[in-house]
Phi, psi and omega in degrees: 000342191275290170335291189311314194306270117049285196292343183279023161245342172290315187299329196096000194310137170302124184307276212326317206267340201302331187296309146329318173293287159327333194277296178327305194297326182304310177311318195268324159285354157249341146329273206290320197269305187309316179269351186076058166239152151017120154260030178227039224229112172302331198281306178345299175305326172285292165332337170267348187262307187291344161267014154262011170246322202291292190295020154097353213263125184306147196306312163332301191307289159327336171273317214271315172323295184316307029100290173296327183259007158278335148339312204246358151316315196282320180272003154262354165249322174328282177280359171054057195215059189293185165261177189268146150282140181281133187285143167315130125272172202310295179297340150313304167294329191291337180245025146276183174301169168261157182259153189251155189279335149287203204277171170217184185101334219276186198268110177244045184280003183289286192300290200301334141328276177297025158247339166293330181285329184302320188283338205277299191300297181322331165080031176270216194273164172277015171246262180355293190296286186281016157271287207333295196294341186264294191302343161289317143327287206310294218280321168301307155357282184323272173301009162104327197097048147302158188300137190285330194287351230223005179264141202227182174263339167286293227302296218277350184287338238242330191244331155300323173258002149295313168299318172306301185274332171247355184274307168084070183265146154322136211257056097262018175252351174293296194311327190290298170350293196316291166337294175306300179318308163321306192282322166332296166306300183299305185287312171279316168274353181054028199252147170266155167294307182098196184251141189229093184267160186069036179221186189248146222197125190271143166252138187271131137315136177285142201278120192250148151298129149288104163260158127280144191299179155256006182260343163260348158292317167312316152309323174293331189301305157334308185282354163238143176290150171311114011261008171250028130285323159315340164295318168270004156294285163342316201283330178259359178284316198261310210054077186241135179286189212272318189259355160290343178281320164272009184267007199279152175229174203269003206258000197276354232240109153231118187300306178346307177238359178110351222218123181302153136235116189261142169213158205045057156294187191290143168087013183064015182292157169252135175200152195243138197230153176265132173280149128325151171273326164284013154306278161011270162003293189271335178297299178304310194285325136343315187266353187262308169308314195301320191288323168247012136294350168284288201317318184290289168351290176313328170288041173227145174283329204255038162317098165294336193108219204250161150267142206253169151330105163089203178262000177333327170280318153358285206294287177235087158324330174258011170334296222271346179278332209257136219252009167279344171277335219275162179271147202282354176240091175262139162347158157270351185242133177312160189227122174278152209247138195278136179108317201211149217265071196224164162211148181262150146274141162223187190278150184333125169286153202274348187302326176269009162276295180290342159302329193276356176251326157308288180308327160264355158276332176272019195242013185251172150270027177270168182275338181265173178260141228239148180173155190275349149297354184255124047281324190284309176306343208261271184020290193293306204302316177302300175326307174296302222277324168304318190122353175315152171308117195313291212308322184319298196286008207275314200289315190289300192327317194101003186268129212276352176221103184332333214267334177272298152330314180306323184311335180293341194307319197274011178277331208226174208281125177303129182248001164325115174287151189258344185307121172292155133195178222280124201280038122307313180277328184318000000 
């Protein structure tokens, strides 16, 4: 570490960061000593990124990791003072990558730039930008840090099928892969795929939704605290996924006429929903909590307000202070805001929604598994099971293909008679 300390002053690295850099290089050596991997090893460096994307860790962070331990590559090929690589076992080597026959090593902080800028110009979601961005790691890893102009369509036949055979992954965590690559090549590398014939390629089955009845929702229901029975209300009154629900702000809201607006939902739609009317209550009262954590908030000197979207404080500058922006689900703690000495409010995180639906599903007797996405599925199944119109529930869902929606068909009980007969006899 003194060595090291050293080198990060020779690189020039910001004195603020040197503890961040250290904190990594331990992390990633201790890492490499628990799995019995290379501590020189480029694939090590992936595979240590990708359990630091499993684990929740921001996209920055993970670039700034990396960032330490090519650090401490370059001063371990300078002084020639590696650390020993730790042996292997067999079956550990037999389910690594084959290491490819060009070059390796090369730099792709380029690329992995112009793809964040790419997703970015595109408006697309920050869960997009950062599954993209972690399967473009994984994919750099995989070939070693090979040169991106030196990347071909066997790299990608070679590594989809290693996530099918050795990986044994899932064929939608394959199919996401593929995708994410597809946009790599195509947007970044400006290279097309072709046809990528000859890999293996897991098919995904069809998927039945987990519903609940309305006598288990309710149960479940019971078993949660404020604010997050309100929440699963919403999610199963409204059929709203888990993050257009913490994404709701007080301006989304008009009790007046009945009606929810989700806005920039997935796929960045905009869409209108019917509010319960037994909600209505529980709403107002909700809305009452946002106006006095703002009020307490404004009495903090360094209050900045919420955080908005896009460039919108550009636009009204006096936005995050105002109390139509601020969010109907707010955090419980302010978030300092990095670079500069303000703290923001943001919105409930969804990891304590779901903890919080765990912990009261798991405190029932139902068999089933409980998630904050199975109340949108009960949403839709109950609607078909009234009898609404597929197309109806395709619009409250928000789903851009009837085809998608149809899935709900397999939820609920048939009531088509199957005997034909002739409509002379109705």
């Amino acid at each position: 570490m003194d060595k090291y300390d050293d080198w990060l002053e020779r690189e020039a690295v910001d004195a603020n960061r040197h503890g961040e850099h250290r904190k990594w290089l331990r992390y990633y050596l201790d890492f490499c000593h628990k799995y019995g991997n290379g501590y020189l090893d480029e694939l090590s460096l992936g595979l240590f990124a990708e359990k630091l994307q499993d684990k929740g860790q921001h996209p920055f962070q993970i670039e700034e990791a990396s960032r330490a331990v090519r650090l401490y590559y370059r001063m371990a090929g300078e002084t020639k003072d590696a650390l020993p690589t730790p042996a292997c076992e067999p079956e550990r080597i037999s389910k690594l990558p084959p290491a490819t026959m060009k070059s390796e090593g090369a730099s792709w902080v380029g690329e992995l730039t112009r793809l964040r800028e790419e997703i970015r110009i595109r408006h697309y979601s920050a869960k997009t930008l950062s599954s993209y961005y972690g399967w473009a790691r994984k994919f750099q890893a995989f070939v070693r840090s090979k040169s991106p102009t030196l990347l071909d369509t066997d790299d990608v036949k070679r590594y989809l099928t290693w996530l099918a055979v050795e990986r044994d992954v899932a064929a939608s965590t394959q199919n996401q892969s593929f995708n994410a690559l597809l946009f790599f090549y195509r947007h970044v590398l400006g290279k097309e795929f072709g046809k990528v014939d000859g890999v293996v390629r897991a098919k995904r089955r069809k998927y039945v939704p987990v519903v609940l009845s309305r006598e288990e929702i309710d149960i479940v229901l019971s078993k949660l605290e404020p604010p997050f029975d309100l929440v699963v209300k919403l999610l199963y009154g409204c059929g709203l996924r888990i993050s257009e629900c913490l994404d709701l702000r007080v301006n989304a809201f008009n009790l007046e006429m009945g009606v929810l607006t989700i806005h920039d939902g997935k796929g960045g739609k905009d869409r209108t929903v019917p509010l319960p009317e037994t909600l209505v209550p529980a709403i107002r009262s909700q809305l009452e909590v946002v106006r006095s954590i703002l009020d307490q908030d404004l009495s903090t000197e360094s209050f900045a307000g919420t955080f908005l979207p896009h460039a919108l404080e550009r636009k009204y500058p006096k936005a995050p202070t105002e109390f139509i922006w601020q969010w109907f689900f707010p955090a419980i703690l302010l978030t300092k805001v990095s670079g500069a000495n303000e703290f923001r409010r943001y919105h409930l995180h969804v990891s304590h929604v779901n903890k919080a639906i765990k912990a009261a599903s798991d405190s029932t007797t139902l068999t089933k598994r409980v998630t904050a996405h199975t109340f949108r599925h009960s949403f839709a199944s109950h609607l078909l099971q009234a009898n609404y119109d597929i197309r109806t529930i395709q619009e409250l869902l928000g789903h851009s293909d009837v085809q998608t929606t149809m899935i709900y068909t397999h939820t609920v009980k048939s009531s088509t008679k199957k005997e034909p007969r002739s409509p002379l006899d109705f």
